[in-house]
MIDOTOR-781035 format. One line per field, with one value per atom (N, C-alpha, C): atom name; residue in three letters; residue number from 1; x, y, z. Coordinates in pm, 1 decimal. Example, Ala and Ser with C-alpha at 12.3 -4.5 7.8 and 13.67 -1.06 7.14 Angstrom:
// residues 2
atom	(N / CA / C / N / CA / C)
res	(ALA / ALA / ALA / SER / SER / SER)
n	(1 / 1 / 1 / 2 / 2 / 2)
xx	(1319.0 / 1230.0 / 1320.0 / 1285.0 / 1367.0 / 1290.0)
yy	(-569.0 / -450.0 / -330.0 / -225.0 / -106.0 / 3.0)
zz	(780.0 / 780.0 / 780.0 / 708.0 / 714.0 / 787.0)
This chain:
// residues 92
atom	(N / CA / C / N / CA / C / N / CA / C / N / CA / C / N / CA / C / N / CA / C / N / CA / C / N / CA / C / N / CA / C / N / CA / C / N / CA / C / N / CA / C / N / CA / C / N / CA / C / N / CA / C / N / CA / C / N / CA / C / N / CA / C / N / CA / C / N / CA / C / N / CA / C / N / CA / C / N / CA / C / N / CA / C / N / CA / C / N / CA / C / N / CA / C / N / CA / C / N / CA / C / N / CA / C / N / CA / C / N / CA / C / N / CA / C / N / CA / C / N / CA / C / N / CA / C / N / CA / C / N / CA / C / N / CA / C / N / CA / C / N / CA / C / N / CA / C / N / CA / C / N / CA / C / N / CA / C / N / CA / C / N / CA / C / N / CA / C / N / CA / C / N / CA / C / N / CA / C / N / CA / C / N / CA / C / N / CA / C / N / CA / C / N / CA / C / N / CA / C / N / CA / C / N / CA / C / N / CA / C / N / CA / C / N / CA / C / N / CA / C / N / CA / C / N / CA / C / N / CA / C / N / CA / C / N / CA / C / N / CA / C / N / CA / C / N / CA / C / N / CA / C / N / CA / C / N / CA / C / N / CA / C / N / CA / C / N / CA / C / N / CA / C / N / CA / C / N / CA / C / N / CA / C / N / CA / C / N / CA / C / N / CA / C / N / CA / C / N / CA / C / N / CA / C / N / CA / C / N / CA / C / N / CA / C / N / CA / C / N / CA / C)
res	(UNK / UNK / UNK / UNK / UNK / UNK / UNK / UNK / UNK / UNK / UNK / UNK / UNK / UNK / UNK / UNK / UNK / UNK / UNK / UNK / UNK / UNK / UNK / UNK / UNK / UNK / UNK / UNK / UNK / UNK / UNK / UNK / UNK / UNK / UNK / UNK / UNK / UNK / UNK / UNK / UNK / UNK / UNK / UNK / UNK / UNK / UNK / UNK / UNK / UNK / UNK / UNK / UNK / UNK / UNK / UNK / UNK / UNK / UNK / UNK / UNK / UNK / UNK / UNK / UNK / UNK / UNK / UNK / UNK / UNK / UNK / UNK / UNK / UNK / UNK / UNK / UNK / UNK / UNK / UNK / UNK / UNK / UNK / UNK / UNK / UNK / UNK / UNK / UNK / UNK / UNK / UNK / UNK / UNK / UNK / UNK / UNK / UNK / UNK / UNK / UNK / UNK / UNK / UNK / UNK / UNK / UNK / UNK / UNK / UNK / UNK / UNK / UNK / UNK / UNK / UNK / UNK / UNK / UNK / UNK / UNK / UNK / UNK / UNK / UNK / UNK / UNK / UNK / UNK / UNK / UNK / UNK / UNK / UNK / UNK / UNK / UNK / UNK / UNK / UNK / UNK / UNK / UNK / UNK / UNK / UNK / UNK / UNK / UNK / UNK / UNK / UNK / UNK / UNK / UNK / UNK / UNK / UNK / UNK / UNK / UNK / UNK / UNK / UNK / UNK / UNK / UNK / UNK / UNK / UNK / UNK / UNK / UNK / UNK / UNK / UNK / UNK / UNK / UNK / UNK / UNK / UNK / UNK / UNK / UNK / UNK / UNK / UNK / UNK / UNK / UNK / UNK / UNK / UNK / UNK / UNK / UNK / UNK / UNK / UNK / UNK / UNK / UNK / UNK / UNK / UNK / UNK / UNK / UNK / UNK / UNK / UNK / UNK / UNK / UNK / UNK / UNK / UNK / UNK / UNK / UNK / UNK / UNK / UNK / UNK / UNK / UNK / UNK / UNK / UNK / UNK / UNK / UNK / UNK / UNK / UNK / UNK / UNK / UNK / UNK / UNK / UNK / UNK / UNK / UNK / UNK / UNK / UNK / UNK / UNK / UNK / UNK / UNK / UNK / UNK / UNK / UNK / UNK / UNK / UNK / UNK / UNK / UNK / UNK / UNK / UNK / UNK / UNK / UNK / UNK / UNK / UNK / UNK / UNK / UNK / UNK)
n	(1 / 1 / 1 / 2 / 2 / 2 / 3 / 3 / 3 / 4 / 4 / 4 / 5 / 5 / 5 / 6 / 6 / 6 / 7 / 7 / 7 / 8 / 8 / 8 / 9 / 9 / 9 / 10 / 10 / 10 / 11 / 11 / 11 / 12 / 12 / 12 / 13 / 13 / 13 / 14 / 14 / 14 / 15 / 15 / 15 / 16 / 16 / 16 / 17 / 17 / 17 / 18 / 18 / 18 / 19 / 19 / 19 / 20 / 20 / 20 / 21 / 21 / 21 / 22 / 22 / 22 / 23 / 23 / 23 / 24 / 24 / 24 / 25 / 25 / 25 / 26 / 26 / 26 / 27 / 27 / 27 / 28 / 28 / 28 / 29 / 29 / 29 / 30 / 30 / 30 / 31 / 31 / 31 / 32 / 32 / 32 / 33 / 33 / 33 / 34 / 34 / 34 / 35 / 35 / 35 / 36 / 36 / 36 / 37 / 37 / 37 / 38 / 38 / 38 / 39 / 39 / 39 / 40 / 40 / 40 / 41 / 41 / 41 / 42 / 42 / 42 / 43 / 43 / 43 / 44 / 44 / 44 / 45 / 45 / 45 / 46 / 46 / 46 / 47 / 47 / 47 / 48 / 48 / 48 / 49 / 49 / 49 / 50 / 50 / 50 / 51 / 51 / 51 / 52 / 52 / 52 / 53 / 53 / 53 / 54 / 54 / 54 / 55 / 55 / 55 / 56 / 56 / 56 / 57 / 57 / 57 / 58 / 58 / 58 / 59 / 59 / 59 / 60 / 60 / 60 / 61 / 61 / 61 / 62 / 62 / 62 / 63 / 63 / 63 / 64 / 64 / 64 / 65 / 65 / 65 / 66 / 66 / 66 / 67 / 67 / 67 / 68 / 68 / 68 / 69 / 69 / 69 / 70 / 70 / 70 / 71 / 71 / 71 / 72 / 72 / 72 / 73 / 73 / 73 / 74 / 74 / 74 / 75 / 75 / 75 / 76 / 76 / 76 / 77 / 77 / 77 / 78 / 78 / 78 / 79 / 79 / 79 / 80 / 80 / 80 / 81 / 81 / 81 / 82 / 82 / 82 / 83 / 83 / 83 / 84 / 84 / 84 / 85 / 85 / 85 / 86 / 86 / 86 / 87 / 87 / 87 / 88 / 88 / 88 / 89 / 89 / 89 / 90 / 90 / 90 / 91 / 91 / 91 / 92 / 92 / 92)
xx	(945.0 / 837.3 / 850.1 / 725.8 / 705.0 / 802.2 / 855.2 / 889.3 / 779.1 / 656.1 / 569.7 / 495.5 / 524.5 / 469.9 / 560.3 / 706.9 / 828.2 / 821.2 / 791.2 / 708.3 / 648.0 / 554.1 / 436.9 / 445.7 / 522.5 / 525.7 / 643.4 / 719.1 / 827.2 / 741.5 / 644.8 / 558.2 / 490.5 / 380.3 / 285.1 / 395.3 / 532.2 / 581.1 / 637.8 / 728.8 / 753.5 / 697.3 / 548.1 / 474.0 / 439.3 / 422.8 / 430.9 / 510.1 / 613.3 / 750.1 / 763.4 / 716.1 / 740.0 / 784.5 / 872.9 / 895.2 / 795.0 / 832.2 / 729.4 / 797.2 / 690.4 / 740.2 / 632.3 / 736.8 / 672.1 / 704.3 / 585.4 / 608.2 / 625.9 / 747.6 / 742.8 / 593.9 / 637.6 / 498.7 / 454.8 / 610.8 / 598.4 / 506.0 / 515.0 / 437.7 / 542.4 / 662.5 / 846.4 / 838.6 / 889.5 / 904.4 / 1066.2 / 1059.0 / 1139.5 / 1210.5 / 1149.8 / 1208.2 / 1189.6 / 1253.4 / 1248.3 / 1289.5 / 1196.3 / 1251.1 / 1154.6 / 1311.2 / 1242.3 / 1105.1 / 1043.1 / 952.3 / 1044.7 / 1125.1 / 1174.6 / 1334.0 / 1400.5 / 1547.6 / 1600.3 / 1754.6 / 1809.2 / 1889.1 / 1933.5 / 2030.4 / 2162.6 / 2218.4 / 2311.3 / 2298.2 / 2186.5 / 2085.7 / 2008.6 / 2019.6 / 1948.7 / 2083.0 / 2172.7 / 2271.2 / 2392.1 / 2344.2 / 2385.1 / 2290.2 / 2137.2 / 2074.6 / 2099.0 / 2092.4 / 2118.1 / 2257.6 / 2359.6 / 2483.6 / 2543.1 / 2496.6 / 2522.3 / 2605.1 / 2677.2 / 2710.1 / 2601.7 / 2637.6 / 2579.3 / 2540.3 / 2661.4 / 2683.0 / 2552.6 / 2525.1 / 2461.9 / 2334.0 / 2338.8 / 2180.8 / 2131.5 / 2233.7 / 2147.2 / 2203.4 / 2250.3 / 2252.2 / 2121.6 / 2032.9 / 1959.1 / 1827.3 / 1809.7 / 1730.8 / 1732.9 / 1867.9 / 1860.4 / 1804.4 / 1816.9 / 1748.6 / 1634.3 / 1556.0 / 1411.9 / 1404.4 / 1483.3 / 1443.0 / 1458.3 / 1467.5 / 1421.8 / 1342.7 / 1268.3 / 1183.8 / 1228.5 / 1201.7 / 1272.1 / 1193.2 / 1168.1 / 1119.3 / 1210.7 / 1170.0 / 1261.6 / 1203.3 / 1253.8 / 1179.6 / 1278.5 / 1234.7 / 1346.1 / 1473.8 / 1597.1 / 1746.7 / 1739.6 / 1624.8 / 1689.6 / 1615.6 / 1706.5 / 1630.1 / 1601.7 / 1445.3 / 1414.7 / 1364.3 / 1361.2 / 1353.4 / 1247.1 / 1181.5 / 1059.3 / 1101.1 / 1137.7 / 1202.2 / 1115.7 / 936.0 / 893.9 / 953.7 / 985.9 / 1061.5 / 1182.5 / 1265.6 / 1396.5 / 1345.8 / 1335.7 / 1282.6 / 1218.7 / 1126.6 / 1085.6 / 1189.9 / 1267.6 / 1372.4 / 1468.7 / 1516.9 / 1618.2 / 1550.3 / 1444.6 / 1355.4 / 1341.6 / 1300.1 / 1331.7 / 1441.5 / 1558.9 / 1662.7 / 1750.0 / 1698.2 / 1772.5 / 1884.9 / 1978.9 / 2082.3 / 2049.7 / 2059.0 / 2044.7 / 2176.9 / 2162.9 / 2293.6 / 2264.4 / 2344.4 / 2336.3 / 2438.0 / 2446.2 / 2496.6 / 2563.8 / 2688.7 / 2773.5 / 2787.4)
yy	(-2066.3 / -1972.2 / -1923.6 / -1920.1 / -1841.1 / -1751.0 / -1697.2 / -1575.7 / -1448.0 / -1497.8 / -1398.2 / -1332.4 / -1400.1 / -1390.6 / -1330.5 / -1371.0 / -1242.6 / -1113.3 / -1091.3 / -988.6 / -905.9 / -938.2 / -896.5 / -825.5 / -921.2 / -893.6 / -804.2 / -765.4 / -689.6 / -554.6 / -562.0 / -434.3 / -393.5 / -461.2 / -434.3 / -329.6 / -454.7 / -389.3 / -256.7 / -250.6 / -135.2 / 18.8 / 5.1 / 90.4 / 150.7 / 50.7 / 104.2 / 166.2 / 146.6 / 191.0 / 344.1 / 386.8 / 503.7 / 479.6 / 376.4 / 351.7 / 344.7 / 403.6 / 386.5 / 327.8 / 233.7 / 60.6 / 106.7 / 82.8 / 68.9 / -96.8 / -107.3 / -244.2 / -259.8 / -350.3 / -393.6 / -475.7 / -513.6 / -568.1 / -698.9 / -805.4 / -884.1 / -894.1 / -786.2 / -772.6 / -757.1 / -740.9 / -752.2 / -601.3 / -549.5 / -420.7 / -403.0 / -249.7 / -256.8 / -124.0 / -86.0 / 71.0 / 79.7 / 124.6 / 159.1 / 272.1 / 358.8 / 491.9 / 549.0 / 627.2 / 614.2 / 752.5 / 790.1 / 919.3 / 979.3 / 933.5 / 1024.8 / 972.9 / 1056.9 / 1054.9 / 1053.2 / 1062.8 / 1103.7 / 1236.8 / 1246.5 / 1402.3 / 1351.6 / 1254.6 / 1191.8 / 1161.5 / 1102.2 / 1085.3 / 1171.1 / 1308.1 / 1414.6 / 1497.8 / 1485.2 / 1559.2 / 1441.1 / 1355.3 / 1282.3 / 1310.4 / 1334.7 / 1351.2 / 1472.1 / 1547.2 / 1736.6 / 1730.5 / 1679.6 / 1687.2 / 1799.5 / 1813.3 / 1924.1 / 1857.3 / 1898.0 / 1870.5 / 1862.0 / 1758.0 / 1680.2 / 1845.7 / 1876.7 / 2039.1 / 2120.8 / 2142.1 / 2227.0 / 2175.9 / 2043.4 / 2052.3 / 2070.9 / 2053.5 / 2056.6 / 2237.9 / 2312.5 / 2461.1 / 2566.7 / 2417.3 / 2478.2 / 2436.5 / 2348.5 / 2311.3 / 2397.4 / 2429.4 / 2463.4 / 2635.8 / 2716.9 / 2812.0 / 2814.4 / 2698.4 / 2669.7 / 2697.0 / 2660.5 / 2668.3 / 2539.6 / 2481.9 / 2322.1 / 2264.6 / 2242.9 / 2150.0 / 2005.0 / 1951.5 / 1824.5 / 1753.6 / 1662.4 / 1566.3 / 1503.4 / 1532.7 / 1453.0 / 1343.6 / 1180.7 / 1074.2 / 989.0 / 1059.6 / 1015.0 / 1045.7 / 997.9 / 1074.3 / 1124.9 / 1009.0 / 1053.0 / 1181.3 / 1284.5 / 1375.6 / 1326.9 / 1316.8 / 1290.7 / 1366.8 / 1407.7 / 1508.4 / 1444.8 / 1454.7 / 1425.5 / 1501.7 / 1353.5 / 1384.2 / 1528.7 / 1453.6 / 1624.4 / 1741.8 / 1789.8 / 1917.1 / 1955.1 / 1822.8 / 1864.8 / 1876.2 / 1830.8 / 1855.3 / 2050.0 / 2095.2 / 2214.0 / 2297.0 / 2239.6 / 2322.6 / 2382.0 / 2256.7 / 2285.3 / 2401.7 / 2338.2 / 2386.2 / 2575.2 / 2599.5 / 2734.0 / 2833.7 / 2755.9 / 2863.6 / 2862.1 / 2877.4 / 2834.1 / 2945.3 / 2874.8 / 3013.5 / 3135.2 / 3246.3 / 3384.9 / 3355.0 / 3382.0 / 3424.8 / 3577.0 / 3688.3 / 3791.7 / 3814.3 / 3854.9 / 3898.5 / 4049.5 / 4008.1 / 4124.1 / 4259.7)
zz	(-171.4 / -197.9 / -342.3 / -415.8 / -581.0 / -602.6 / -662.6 / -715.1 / -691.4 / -741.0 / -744.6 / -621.4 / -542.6 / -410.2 / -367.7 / -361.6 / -273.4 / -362.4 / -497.3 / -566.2 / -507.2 / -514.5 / -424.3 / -296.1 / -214.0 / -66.2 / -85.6 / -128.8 / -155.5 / -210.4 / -321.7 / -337.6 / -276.2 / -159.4 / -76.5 / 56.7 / 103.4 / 194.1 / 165.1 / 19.6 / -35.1 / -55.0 / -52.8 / -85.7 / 76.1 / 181.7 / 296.8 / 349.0 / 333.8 / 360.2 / 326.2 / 224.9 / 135.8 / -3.7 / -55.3 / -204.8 / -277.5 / -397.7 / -497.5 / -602.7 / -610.8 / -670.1 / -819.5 / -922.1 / -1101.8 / -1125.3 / -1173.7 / -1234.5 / -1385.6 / -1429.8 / -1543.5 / -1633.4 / -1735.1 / -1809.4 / -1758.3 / -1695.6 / -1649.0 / -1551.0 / -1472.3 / -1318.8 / -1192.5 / -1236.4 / -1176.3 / -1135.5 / -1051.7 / -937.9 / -1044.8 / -1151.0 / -1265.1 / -1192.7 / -1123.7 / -1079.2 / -918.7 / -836.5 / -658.0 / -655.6 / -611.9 / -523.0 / -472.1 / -347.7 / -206.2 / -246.8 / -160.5 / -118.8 / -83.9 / 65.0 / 166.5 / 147.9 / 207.6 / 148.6 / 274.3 / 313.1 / 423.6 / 336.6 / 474.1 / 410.8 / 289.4 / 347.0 / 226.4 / 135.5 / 118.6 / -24.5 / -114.0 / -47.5 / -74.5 / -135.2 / -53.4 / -94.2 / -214.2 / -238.0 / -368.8 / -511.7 / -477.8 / -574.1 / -615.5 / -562.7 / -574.2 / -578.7 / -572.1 / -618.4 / -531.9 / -425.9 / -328.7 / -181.2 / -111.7 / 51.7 / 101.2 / 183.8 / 325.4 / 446.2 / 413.5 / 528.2 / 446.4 / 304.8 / 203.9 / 266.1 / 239.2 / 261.9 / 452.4 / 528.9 / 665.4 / 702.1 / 619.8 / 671.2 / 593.2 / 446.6 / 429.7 / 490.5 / 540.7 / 638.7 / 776.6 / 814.5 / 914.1 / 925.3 / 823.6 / 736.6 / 706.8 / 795.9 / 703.6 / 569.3 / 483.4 / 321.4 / 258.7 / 342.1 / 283.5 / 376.7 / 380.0 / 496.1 / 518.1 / 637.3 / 632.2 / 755.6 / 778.6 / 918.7 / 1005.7 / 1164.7 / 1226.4 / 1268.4 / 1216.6 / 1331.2 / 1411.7 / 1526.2 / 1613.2 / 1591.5 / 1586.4 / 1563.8 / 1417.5 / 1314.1 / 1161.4 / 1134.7 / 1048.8 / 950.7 / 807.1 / 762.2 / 608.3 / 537.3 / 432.5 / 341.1 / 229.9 / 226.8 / 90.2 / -17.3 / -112.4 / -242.1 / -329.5 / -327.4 / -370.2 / -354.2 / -204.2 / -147.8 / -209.1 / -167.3 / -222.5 / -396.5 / -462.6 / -667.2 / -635.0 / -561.5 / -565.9 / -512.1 / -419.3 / -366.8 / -472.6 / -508.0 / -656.5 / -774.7 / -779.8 / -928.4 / -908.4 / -737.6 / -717.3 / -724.6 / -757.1 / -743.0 / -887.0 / -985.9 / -1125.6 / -1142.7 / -1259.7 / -1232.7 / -1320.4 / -1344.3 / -1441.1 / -1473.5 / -1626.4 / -1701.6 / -1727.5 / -1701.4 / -1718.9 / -1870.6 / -1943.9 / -2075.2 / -2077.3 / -2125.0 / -2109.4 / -2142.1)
């Protein structure tokens, strides 16, 4: 099979999936990432615990989906989650 065709079918399926697929100039899938995260993946991007992120979920202050056993987190959420809590430097 082409190259361009497992391309393709790799972007069409990708995009269903939830990834959001950038294409190079070639027309080559140059970048992958997910929409939806798991908690481990959420808590690698945020540089935070696995425990951090499901006690803030469990807090409702992160929102998160259950399908079926997995919990997923929509990368949007977690980026606004972070973006809400910046640190104050107070000055002496």
């Amino acid at each position: 099979m082409p190259t361009c065709v497992l391309v393709n079918c790799f972007f069409d399926i990708g995009t269903e999936l939830g990834y959001k697929v950038s294409r190079s100039e070639g027309g080559e899938p140059s970048e992958v990432s997910r929409a939806y995260l798991t908690i481990k993946e959420a808590a690698d991007v945020s540089r935070l615990g696995s425990s951090t992120i499901r006690l803030y979920i469990r807090k409702r202050e992160l929102k998160a989906h259950k399908v079926g056993r997995r919990v997923i987190i929509k990368r949007t959420d977690l980026v606004k989650f972070l973006e809400s809590r910046p640190i104050v430097i107070l000055s002496d």
